[in-house]
C-alpha positions, -999 to 999 in steps of 0.1 A, spaced: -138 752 -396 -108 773 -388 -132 794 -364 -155 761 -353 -121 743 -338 -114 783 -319 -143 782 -304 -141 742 -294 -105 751 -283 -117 778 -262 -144 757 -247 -122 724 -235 -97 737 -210 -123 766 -196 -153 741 -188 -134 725 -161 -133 757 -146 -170 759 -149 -176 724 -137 -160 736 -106 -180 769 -96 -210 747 -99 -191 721 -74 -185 689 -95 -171 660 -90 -142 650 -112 -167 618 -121 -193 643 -133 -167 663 -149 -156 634 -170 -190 621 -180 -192 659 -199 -163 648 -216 -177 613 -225 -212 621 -231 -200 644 -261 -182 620 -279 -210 592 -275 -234 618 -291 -212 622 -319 -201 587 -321 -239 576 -324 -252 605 -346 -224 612 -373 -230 589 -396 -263 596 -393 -256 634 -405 -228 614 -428 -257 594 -449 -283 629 -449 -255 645 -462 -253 621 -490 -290 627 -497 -297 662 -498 -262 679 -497 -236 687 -477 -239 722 -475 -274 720 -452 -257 695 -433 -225 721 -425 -247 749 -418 -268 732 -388 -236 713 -378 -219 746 -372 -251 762 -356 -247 732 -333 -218 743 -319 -223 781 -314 -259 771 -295 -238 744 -273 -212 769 -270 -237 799 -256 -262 778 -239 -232 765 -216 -236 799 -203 -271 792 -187 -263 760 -171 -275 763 -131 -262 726 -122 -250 693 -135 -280 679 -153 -285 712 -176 -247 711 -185 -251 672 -194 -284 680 -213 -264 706 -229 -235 686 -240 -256 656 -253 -278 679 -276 -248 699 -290 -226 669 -297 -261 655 -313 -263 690 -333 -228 696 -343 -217 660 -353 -226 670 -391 -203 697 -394 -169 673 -397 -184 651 -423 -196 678 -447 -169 701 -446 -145 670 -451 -170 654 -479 -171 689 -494 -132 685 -495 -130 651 -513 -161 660 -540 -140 690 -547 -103 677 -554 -94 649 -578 -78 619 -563 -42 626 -571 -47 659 -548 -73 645 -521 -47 635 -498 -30 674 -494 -65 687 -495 -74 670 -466 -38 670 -447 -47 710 -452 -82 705 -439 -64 689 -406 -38 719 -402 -69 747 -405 -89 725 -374 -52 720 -354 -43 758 -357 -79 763 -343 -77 744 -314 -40 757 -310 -53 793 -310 -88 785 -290 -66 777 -253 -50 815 -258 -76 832 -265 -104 813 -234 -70 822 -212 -67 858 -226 -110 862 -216 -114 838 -189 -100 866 -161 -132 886 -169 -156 856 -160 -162 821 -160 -186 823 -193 -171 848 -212 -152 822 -231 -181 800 -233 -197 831 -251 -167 842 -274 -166 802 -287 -204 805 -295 -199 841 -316 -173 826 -333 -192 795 -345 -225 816 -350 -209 844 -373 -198 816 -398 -232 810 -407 -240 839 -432 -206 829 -447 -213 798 -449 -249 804 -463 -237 831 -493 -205 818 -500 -204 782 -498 -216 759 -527 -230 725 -523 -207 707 -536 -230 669 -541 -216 658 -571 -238 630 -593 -230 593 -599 -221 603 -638 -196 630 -624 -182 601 -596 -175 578 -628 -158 603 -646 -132 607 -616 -132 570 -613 -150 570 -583 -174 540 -574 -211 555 -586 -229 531 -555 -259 554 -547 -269 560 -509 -308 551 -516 -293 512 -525 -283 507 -494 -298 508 -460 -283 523 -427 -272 497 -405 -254 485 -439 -238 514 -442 -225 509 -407 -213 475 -416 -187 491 -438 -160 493 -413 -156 458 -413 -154 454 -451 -124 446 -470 -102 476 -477 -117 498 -448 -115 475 -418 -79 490 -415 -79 518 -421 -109 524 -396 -90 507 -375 -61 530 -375 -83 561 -374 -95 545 -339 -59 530 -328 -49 569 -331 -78 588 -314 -73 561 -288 -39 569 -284 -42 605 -288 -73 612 -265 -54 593 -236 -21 613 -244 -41 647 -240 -64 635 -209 -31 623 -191 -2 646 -205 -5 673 -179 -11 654 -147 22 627 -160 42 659 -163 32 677 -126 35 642 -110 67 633 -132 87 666 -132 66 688 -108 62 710 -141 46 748 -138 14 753 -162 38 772 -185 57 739 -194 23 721 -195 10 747 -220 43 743 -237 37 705 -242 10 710 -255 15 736 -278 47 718 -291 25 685 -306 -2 705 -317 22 732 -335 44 704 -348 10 692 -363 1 722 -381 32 725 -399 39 693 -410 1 692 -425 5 729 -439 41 728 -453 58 692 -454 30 664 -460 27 675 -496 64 673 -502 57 640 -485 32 628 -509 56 636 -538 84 615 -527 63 585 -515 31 567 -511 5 565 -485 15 530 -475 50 546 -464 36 575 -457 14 555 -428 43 532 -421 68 556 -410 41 582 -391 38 551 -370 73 548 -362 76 581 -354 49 584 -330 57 553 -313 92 566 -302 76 600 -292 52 581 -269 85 558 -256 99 593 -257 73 602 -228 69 573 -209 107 565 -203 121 601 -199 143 613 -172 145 648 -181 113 674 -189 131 683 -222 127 647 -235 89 645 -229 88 679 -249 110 662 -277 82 633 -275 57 654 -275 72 666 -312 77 633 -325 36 620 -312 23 653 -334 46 646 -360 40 613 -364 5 618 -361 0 648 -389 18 618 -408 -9 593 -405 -42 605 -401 -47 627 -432 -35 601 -454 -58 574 -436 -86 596 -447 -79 603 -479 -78 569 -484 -110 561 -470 -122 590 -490 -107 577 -523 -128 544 -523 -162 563 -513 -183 531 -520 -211 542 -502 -206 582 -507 -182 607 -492 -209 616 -463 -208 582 -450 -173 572 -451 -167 605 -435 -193 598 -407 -186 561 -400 -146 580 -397 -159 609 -373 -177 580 -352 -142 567 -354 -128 594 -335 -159 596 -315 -158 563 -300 -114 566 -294 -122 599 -277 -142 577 -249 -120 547 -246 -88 568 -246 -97 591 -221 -108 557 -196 -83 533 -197 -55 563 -191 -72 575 -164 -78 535 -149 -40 527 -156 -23 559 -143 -35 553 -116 -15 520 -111 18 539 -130 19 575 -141 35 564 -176 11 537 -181 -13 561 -205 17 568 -227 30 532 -227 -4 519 -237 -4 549 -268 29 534 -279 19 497 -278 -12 506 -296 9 527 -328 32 496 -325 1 474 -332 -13 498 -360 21 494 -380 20 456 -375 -20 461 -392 -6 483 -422 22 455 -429 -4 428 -430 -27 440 -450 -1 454 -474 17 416 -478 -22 401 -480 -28 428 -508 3 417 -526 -2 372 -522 -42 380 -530 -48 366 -493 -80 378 -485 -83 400 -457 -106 392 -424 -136 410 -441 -151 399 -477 -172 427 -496 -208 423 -492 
């Protein structure tokens, strides 16, 4: 996953670049953008549920050759509707990858541990995509594709690793019991139920915070660099820097701090106080006067971040009702669907008021902390919550 996220981190900031040699307009640029995240949002559960049914290693394998053929195939792209074409079938291809290798994660680690497993699992994809921007900019002076064909190597040499070295890790319903897992089988249920789980009892929440955060987050990275050129007049280098301050705060509070974390508190806090934290980073952004206190927000957004998300899937994973490949899914769709809204509404609002975006991500961080305080007081008066189990 480690060199997946490279290659995608490679690929992000160059294919503007691209879009422009072939003479795009910024609306045609954006619908790249979209059109890959309503692939995945529409096919990941999909990969999610086969997952459950014949394992996830299959599922991995053609997820990551899904990305090394969108990746390389970018290269060939003569105009706008072949670079749409391309986008669409590689976010349709690649949308397995995230559901296995996180399924893969939970069958593998016993409750207690699934939390750090996963926090671990986030740090390896965030050091990825902060490597992937270095390394496109390192390759991108010798041509406008030759990042486009270092991310697709990098995805497409995984695969004999991935074939020899990687066990399928599809556990049975008598080994689910014996972890106290819930031993529903896929084949009981259809599809469109399985899609109905995010508004059950116990995972309406937390899907909601998974797409409360890509929401925020997507419109924080969309809109971070033009705030801070309009804002500050700030050079690339203190752009890059922004940038590279979340994402590295990310990585280490995921690699070396959430498990320290875990052993001090529960997720509930845990959740709570990630919340808090990246609502003052965004209020952090949106109100400063000075450049150095956008970075400082920019710290507290990734660190509150690295907080929350991990822990919101592990949760999800430790009820796994409906099997790890699902859950996982129905969470990448999640993201999926945040990664579309985000990206409009900060680009309608900033348009109005260049801190807008930022004040927006706050607002909605503010809201998800309200969401983990109700359903934690409803949990303990045995009110039901909005959504009864089916």
């Amino acid at each position: 996953m480690f060199l997946t996220m490279t290659g995608y981190g490679i690929v992000l900031p160059t294919l503007p670049f691209l879009a422009d040699d072939l003479n795009l307009t910024s609306v045609q640029m954006s619908s790249l953008i979209i059109i890959w995240a309503i692939a995945q949002l529409i096919t990941a559960p999909i990969w999610g549920r086969l997952a459950d049914k014949i394992g996830r290693k299959p599922v991995l394998i053609m997820g990551v050759f899904g990305f090394g053929i969108a990746f390389l195939l970018l290269i060939f792209a003569q105009n706008y509707w072949q670079l749409l074409l391309v986008r669409l079938i590689g976010a349709a291809i690649s949308s397995g990858a995230h559901p296995a290798a996180f399924s893969m994660v939970a069958d593998q680690t016993k409750k207690e541990y699934r939390n750090q497993a996963i926090a671990k699992m986030g740090a390896v994809n965030g050091l990825g995509f902060l490597c992937g921007p270095a390394i496109g900019g390192l390759f991108s002076p010798l041509g406008v594709v030759v990042p486009f064909m270092i991310a697709g190597v990098l995805a497409l040499i995984t695969l004999p690793f991935a074939h020899f070295y990687i066990q399928d890790t599809k556990i049975s319903n008598d080994e689910k019991e014996s972890d106290g897992e819930d031993s529903t089988s896929t084949e009981d249920i259809t599809f469109w139920q399985s899609l109905l789980m995010v508004t059950k009892a116990g995972y309406w929440n937390h899907y909601t915070i998974i797409l409360g955060l890509s929401i925020a987050a997507s419109s924080f990275f969309g809109l971070l660099g033009y705030f801070m050129i309009e804002r500050f007049d700030a050079t690339p280098i203190f752009v890059s820097l922004a940038f590279s301050a979340q994402a590295g705060t990310s990585v280490i509070v995921q690699f070396f701090l959430l498990k320290k974390c875990y052993d001090l508190w529960d997720e509930e806090t845990i959740t709570k106080f990630g919340l808090v934290i990246a609502t003052i980073g965004y209020c952090f952004i949106s109100f400063a006067p000075f450049i150095w206190v956008a970075l400082i927000g920019c710290i507290f957004t990734g660190f509150g971040q690295s907080l929350v998300r991990p822990t919101t899937i592990a949760l999800l994973s430790k009820r796994n009702e409906m099997g790890q490949g699902i859950t996982m899914g129905l969470q990448h769709s999640m993201d999926s669907l945040g990664r579309i809204l985000g990206p409009l509404w900060g680009g309608w609002v900033f348009v109005f008021l260049a801190s807008a975006p930022f004040i927006t991500s706050a607002i909605i961080t503010a809201l998800l902390l309200g969401i983990t305080f109700l359903s934690a007081s409803q949990r303990r008066i045995h009110i039901p919550l909005p959504f009864k189990r089916h």
